[in-house]
Backbone as JSON Lines, residues from 0, in Angstrom:
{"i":0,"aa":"X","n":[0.85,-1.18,0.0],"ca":[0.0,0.0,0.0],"c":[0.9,1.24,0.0]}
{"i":1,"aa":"X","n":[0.69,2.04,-0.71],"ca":[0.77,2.99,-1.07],"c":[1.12,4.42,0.13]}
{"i":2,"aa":"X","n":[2.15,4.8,1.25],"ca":[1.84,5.67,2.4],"c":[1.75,7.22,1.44]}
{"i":3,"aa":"X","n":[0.67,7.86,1.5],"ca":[0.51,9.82,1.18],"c":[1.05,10.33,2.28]}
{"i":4,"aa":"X","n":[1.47,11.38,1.89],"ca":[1.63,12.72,2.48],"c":[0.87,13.16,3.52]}
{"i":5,"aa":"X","n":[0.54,13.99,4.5],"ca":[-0.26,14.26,4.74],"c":[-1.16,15.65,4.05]}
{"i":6,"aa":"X","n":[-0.34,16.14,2.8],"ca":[-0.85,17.19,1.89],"c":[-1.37,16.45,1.36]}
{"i":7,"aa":"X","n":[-0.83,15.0,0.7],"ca":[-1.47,14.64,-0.66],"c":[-3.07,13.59,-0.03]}
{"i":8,"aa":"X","n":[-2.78,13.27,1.49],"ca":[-4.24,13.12,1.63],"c":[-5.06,13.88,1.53]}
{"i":9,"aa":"X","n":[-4.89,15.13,2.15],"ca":[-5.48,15.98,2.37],"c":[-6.63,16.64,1.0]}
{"i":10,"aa":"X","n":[-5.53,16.39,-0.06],"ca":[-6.1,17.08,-1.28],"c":[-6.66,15.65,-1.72]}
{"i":11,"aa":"X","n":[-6.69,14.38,-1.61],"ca":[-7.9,13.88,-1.7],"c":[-9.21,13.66,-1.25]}
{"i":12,"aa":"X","n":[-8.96,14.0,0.0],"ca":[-10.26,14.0,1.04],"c":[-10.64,15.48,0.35]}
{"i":13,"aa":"X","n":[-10.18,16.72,-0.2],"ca":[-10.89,17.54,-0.57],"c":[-11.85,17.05,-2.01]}
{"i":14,"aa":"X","n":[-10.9,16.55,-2.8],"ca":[-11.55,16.08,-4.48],"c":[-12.66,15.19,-3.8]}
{"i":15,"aa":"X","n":[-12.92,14.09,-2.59],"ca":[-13.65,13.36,-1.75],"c":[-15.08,14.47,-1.76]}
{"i":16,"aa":"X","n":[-14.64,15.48,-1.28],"ca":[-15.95,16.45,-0.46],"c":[-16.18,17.24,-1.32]}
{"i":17,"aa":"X","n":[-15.59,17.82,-2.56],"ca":[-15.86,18.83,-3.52],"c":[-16.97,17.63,-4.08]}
{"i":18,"aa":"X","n":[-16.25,16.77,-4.76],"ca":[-17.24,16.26,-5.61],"c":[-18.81,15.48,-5.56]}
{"i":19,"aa":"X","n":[-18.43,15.32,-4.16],"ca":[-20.07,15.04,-3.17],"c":[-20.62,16.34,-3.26]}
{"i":20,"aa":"X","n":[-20.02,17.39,-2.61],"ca":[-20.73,18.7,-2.67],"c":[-21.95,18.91,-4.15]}
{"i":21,"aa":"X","n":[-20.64,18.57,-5.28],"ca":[-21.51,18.55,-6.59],"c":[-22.42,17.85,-7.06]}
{"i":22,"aa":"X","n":[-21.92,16.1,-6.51],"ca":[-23.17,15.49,-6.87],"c":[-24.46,15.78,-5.76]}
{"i":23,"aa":"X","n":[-24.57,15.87,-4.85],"ca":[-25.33,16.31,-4.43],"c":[-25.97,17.58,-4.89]}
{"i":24,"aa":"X","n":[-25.54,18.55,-4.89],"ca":[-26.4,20.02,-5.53],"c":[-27.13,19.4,-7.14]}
{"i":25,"aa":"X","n":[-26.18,18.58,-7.98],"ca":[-27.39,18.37,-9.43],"c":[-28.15,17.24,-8.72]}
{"i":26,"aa":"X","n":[-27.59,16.74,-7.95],"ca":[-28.73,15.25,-7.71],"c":[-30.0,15.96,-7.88]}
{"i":27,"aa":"X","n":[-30.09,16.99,-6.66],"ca":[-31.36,17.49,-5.82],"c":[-31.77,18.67,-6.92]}
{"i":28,"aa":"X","n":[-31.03,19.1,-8.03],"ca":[-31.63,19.63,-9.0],"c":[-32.27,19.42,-10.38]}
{"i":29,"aa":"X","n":[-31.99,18.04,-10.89],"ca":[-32.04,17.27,-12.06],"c":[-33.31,16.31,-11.68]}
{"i":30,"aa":"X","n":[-34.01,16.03,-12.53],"ca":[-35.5,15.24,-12.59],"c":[-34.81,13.44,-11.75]}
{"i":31,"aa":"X","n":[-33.73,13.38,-12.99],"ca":[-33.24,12.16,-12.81],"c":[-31.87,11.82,-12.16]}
{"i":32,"aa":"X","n":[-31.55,11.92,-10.86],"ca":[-30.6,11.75,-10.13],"c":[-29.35,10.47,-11.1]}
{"i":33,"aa":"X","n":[-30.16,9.79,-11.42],"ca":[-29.34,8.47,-12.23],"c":[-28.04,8.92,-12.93]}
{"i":34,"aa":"X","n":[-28.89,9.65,-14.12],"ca":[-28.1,10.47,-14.85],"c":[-27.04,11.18,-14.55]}
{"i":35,"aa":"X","n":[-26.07,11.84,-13.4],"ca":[-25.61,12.88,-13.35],"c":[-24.51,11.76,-13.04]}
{"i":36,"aa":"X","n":[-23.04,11.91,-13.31],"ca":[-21.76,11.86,-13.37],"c":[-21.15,13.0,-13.1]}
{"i":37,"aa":"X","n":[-20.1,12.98,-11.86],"ca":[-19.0,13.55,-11.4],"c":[-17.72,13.36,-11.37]}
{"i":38,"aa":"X","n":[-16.82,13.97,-11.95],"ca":[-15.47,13.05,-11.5],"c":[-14.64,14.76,-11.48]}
{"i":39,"aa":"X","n":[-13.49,14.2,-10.69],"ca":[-12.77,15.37,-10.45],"c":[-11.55,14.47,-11.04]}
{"i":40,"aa":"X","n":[-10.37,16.09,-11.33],"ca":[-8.71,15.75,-11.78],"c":[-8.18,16.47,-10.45]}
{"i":41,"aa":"X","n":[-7.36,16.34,-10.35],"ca":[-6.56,16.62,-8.98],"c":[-5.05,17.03,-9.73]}
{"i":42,"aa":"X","n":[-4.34,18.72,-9.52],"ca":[-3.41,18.8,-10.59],"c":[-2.98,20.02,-9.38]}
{"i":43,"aa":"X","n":[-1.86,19.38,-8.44],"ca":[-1.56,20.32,-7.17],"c":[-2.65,20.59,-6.47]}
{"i":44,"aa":"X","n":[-2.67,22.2,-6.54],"ca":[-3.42,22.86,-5.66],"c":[-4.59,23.31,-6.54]}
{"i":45,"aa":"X","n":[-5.1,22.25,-7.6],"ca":[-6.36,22.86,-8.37],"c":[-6.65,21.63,-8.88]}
{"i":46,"aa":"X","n":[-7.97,21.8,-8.3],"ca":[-8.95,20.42,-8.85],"c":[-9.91,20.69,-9.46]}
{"i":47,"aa":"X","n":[-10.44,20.51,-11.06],"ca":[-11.4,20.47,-12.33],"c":[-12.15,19.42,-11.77]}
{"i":48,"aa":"X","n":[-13.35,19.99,-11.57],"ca":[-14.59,19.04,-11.77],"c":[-15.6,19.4,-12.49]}
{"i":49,"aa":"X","n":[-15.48,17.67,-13.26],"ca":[-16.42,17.55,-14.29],"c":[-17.7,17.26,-13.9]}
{"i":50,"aa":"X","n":[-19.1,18.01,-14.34],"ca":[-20.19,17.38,-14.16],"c":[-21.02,16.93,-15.63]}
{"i":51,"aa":"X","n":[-21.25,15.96,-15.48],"ca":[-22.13,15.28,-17.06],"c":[-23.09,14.78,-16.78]}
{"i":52,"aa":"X","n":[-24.34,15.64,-17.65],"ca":[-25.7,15.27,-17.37],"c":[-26.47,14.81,-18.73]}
{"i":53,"aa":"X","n":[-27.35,14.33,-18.87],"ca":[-28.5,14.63,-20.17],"c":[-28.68,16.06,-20.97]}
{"i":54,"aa":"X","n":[-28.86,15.93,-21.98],"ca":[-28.54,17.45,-22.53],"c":[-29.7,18.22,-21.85]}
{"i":55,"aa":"X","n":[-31.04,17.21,-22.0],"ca":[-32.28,18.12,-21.89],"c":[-32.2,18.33,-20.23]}
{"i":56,"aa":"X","n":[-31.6,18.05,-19.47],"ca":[-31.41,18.5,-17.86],"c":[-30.71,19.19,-17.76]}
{"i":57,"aa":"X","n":[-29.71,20.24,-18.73],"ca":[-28.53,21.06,-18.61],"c":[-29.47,22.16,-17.82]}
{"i":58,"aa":"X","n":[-29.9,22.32,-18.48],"ca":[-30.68,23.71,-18.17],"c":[-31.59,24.03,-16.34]}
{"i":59,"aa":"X","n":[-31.33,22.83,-15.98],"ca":[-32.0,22.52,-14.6],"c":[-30.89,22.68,-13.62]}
{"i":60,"aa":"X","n":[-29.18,22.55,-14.24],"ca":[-28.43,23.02,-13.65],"c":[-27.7,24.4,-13.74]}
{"i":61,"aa":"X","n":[-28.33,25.07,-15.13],"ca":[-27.57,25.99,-15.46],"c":[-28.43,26.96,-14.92]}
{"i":62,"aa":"X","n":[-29.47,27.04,-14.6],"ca":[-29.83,28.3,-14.5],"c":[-30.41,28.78,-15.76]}
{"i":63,"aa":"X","n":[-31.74,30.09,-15.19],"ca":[-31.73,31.2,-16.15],"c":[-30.42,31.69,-15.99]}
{"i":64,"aa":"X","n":[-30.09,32.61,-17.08],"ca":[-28.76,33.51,-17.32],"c":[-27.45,32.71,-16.74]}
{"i":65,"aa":"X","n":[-27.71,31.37,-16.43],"ca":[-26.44,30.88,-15.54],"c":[-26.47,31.12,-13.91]}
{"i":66,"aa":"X","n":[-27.54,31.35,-13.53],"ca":[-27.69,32.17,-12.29],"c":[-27.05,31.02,-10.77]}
{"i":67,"aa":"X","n":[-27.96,29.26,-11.5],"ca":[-27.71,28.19,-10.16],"c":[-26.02,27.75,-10.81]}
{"i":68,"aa":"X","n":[-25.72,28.04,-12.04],"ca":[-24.3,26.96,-11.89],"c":[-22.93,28.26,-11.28]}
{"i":69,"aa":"X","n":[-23.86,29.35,-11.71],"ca":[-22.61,30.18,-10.57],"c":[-22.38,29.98,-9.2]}
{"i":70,"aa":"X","n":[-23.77,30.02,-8.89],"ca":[-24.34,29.9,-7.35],"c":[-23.14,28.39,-6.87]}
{"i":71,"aa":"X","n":[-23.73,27.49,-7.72],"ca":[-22.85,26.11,-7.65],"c":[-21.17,26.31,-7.49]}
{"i":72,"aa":"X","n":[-20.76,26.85,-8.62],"ca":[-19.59,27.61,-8.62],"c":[-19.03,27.95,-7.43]}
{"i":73,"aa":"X","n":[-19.45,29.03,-6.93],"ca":[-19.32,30.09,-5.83],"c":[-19.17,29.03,-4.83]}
{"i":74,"aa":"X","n":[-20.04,28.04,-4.38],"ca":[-20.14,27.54,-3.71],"c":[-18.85,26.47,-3.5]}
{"i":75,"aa":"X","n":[-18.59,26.08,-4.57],"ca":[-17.1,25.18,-4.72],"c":[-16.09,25.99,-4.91]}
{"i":76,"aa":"X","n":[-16.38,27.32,-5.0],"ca":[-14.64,28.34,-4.25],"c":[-14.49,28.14,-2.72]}
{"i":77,"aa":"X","n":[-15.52,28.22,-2.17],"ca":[-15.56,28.47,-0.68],"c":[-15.31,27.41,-0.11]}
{"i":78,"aa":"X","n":[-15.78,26.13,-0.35],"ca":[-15.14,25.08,-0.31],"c":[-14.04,24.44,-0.18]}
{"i":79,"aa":"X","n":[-13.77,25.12,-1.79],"ca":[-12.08,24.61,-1.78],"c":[-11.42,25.79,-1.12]}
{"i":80,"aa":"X","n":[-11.39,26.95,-1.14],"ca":[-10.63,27.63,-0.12],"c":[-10.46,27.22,1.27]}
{"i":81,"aa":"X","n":[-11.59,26.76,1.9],"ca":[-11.61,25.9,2.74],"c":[-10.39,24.91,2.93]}
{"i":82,"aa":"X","n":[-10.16,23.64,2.26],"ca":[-9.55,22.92,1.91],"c":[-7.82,23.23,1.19]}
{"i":83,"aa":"X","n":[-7.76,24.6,1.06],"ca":[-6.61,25.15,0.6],"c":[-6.41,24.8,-0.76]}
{"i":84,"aa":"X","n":[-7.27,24.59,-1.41],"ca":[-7.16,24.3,-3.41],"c":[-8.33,24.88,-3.97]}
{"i":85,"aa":"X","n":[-7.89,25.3,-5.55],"ca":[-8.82,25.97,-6.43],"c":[-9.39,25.4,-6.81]}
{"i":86,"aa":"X","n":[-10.77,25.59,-7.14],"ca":[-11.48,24.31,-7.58],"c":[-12.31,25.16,-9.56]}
{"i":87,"aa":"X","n":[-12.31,24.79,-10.23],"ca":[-12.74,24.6,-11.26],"c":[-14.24,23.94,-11.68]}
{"i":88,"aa":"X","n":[-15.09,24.18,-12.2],"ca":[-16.44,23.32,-12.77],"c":[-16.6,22.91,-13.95]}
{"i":89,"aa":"X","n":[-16.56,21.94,-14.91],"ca":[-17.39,22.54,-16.29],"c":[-18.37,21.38,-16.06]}
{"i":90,"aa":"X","n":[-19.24,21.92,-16.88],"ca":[-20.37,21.45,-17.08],"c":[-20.97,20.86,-18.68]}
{"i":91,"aa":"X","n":[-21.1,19.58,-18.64],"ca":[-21.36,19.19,-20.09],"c":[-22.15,18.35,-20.55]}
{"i":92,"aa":"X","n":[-22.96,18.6,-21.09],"ca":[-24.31,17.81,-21.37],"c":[-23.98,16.53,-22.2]}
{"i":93,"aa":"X","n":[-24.46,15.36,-22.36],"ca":[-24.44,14.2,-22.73],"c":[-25.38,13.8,-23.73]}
{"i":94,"aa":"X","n":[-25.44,13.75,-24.88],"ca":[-26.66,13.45,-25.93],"c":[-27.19,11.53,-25.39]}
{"i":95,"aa":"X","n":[-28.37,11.89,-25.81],"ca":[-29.21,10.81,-25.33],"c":[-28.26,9.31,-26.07]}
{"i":96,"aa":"X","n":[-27.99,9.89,-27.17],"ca":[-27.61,8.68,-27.68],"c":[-25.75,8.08,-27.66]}
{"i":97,"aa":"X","n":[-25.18,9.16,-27.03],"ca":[-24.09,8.95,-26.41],"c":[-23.98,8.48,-25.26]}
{"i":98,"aa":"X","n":[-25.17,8.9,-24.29],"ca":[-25.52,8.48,-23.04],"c":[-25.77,6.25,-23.23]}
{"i":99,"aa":"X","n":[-26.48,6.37,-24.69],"ca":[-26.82,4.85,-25.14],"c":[-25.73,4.2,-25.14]}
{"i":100,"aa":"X","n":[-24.77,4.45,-26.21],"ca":[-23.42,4.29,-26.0],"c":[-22.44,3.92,-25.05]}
{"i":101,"aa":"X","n":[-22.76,4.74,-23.9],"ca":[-21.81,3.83,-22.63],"c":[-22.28,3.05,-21.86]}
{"i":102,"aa":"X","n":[-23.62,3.49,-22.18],"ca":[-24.76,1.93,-21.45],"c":[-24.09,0.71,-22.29]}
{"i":103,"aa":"X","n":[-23.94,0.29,-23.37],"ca":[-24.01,-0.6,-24.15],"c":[-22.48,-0.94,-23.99]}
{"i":104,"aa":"X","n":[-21.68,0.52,-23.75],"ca":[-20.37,-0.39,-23.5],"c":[-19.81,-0.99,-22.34]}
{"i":105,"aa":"X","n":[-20.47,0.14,-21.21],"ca":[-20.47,-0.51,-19.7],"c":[-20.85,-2.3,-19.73]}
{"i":106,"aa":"X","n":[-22.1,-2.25,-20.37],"ca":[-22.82,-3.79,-20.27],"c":[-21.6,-4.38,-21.14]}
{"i":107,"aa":"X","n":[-20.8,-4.07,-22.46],"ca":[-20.04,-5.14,-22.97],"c":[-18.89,-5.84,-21.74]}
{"i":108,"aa":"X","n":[-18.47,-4.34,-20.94],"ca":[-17.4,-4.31,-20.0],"c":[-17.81,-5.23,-18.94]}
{"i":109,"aa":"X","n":[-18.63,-5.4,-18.65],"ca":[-19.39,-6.33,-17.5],"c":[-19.75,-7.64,-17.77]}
{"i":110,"aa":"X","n":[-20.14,-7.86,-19.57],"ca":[-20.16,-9.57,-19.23],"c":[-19.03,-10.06,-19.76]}
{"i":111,"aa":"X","n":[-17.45,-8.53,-19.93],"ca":[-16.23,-9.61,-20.18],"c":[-15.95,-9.96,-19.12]}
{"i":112,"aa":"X","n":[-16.02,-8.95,-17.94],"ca":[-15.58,-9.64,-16.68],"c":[-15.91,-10.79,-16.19]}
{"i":113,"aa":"X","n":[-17.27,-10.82,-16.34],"ca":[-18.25,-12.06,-15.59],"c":[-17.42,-13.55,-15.98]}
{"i":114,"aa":"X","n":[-17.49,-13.41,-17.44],"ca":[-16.71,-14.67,-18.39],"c":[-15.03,-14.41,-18.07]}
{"i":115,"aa":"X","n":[-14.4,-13.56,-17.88],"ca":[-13.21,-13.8,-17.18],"c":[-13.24,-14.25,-15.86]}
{"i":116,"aa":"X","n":[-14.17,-14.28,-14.83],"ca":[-14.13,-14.76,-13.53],"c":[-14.3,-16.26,-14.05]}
{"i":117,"aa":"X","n":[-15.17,-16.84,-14.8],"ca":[-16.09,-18.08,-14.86],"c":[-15.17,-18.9,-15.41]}
């Protein structure tokens, strides 16, 4: 196993709580909780998090004029200042049929495993 830092834990337990922070705020804003994907990059003292939704739910996170993904935003400065790192958002919608796409490849990925265990 692997011993961290106690910085370089640190800045994972933040990418840990930023990115809950996020899935939580689209969970509780998006029709379909299912849908929403988070993942963060961790690059020093600045962590990009990605959020990917359905195209037709962008707009449930964006706001009129952008008003909730600033709010969101804002909210993951204070955060990560908190935590002593910059934090970053983008936000990117997923076409329905790209969304099909990793369904279909997830499921290929899953019954190679199954047949590699068996």
């Amino acid at each position: 196993m692997t011993d961290l830092s106690p910085e370089a834990q640190s800045h994972d337990d933040a990418v840990d709580a930023l990115t809950g922070l996020v899935t939580y705020l689209a969970s509780e804003l998006v029709d379909d909780a299912v849908d929403v994907a988070v993942t963060a990059d961790r690059r020093g003292h600045h962590i990009a998090v990605r959020l990917e939704l359905p195209e037709e739910q962008l707009g449930q996170v964006i706001g009129r004029g952008g008003r909730i993904a600033r709010s969101i935003r804002t909210a993951l400065m204070v955060a990560g200042s908190r935590q002593d790192v910059r934090v970053s958002l983008n936000i990117e919608g997923i076409s329905e049929s790209a969304a099909y796409d990793a369904d279909i490849e997830q499921d290929q990925d899953n019954e190679a495993e199954r047949e590699a265990d068996a």
